[in-house]
Structures are given as C-alpha cells and as structure tokens.
N, C-alpha and C positions, 0 to 999 in steps of 0.2 A: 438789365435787371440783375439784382445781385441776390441770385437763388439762394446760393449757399458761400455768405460771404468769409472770406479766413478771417483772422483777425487783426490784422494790417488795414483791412479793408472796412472792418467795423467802426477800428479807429479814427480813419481816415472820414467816415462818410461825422461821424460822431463830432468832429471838430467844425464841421461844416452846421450840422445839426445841430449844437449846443448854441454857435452862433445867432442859427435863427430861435432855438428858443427863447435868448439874450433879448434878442430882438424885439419878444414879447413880452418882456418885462420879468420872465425867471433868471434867478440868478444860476451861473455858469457853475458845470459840472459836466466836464468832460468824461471821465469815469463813468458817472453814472448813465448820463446818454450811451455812454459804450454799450454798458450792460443792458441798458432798457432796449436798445436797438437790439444786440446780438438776441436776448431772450423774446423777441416780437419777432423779429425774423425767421430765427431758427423754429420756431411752433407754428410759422406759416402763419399768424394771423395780418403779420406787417409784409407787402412788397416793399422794395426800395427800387427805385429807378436814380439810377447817377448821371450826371454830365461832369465829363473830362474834357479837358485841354492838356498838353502837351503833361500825363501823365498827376496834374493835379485836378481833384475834384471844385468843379463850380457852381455844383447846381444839384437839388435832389427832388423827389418827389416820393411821396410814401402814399401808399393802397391798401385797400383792407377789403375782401367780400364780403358782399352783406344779401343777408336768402334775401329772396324777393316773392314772399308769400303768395300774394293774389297772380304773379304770373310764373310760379311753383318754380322760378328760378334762382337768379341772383345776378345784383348789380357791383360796381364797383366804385368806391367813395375814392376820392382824391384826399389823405387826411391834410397834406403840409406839401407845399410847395414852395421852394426856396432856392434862389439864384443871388452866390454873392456879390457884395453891391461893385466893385467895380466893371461886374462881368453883364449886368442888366443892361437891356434893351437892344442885347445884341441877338435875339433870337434864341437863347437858351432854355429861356422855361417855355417857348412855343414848342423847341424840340421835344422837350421834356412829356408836355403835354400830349404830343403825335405818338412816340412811345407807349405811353401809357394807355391811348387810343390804341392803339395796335396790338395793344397784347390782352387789353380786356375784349376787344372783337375776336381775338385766338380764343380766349380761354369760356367764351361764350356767353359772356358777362351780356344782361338786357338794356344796361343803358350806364352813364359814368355822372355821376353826382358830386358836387365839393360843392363852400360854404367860403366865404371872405366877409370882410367887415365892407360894410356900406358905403364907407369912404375912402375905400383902398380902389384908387380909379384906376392904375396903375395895372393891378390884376383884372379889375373889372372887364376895362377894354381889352385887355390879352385875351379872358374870356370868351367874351362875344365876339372874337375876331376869330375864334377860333370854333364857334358854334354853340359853345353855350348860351341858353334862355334860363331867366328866373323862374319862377314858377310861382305863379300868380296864388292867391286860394291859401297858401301853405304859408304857419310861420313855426318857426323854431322857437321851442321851449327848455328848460335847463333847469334842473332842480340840483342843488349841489348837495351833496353825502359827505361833506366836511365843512361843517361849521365854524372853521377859523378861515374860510377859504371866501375871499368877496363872492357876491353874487357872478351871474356870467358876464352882465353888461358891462361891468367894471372890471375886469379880468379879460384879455383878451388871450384864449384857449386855456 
C-alpha cells in the first residue's frame, strides 16, 4: 500500500492510472491524475495498492472507507482496479485483490464492496473466483451534478 507516496511514486502509479482512465473513454492527463492522486491520497480519503514487477508498476487498485451506519462501522469500496494489458491473466489483479483483503481485515473494515459493468466478464469471473456475490434486491442509482456530463449509462465512471 502506498501510505505516504513521494512523488516519483505518484507519478509513477499516475501514468498507469491515467491509462486506465483512457481506457474509460476520458481523455489523458498525466498531470492532473498526478495531482488528483497525490491530493486523495495524502487526506487519507484514497488507498492505493500497487503491483511491481521488476521495479515497474503493473497493476493498481484504489480504496476508500465508507461508515457503515446500521452496523456503526465501516466497509471498504474497491473504487478502480486496473492491471496493464500485457500483464493480464497472469494473476495480478487476483494478487491485488488478496491485498486489499488483507488489509481491510487489519484495519477492521465489515465487509469489501466494488461495482463493474455487467459485461466486463473478465473482472466478473476474477470476482466470483475470488468470493464475491452480487447482491440481489439492490440497484445502483446515479444522478449527475454536471449537466454537460452524459448520464451514468452512457459514461462509464
């Protein structure tokens, strides 16, 4: 986990993370990923979890607590998880994933929650292999506070 990342390491995770925002259809801005990371991070409201290989970043995963009212605790959201593509299906984001299990059972997090698109089978099944269930009963709502911004269905994040 990168507690208290310098700024080599901001940059570094930032070129990976702007990639995957790429990915989602925003346009690329290394810079400002920087900044958005270093200023989430450093206020504690963003984890970041990295995967290295031989000193370059592969793989990252981002966390956020969120209280958990009715059981006067708090869970932990998975926001983005991202393994870059020549490095996929070699066990990466599973790591990633154990990790990020391992440190929200430290930190005494109630339970670990994230969100994918419906046709990403890819994460699907890394999911459920890895013990996540949907959750039947529940659906996700989105009301957007920027009116030049598509709705969520059309937007993806």
């Amino acid at each position: 986990m990168l507690a208290a990342p310098t700024p080599i390491e901001i940059e570094q995770l930032a070129a990976i993370f702007d990639d995957y925002r790429v990915h989602y259809g925003e346009v690329a801005d290394a810079q400002q990923a920087a900044s958005w990371l270093a200023e989430n991070i450093g206020s504690g409201r963003l984890e970041a979890f990295v995967a290295e290989d031989v000193g370059e970043l592969v793989g990252f995963a981002t966390t956020t607590a969120v209280p958990a009212s009715l059981r006067l605790g708090r869970f932990w959201q998975i926001r983005d998880l991202f393994v870059v593509p020549g490095r996929r299906r070699l066990g990466v984001g599973r790591a990633l994933l154990d990790r990020v299990r391992a440190a929200a059972i430290s930190a005494g997090a109630t339970r670990l929650v994230l969100q994918t698109e419906v046709d990403n089978t890819p994460a699907l099944r890394l999911y459920a292999e890895s013990g996540y269930t949907t959750i039947d009963g529940y659906c996700t709502l989105s009301l957007s506070l920027q009116p030049d911004r598509p709705r969520y269905e059309e937007e993806i994040r």
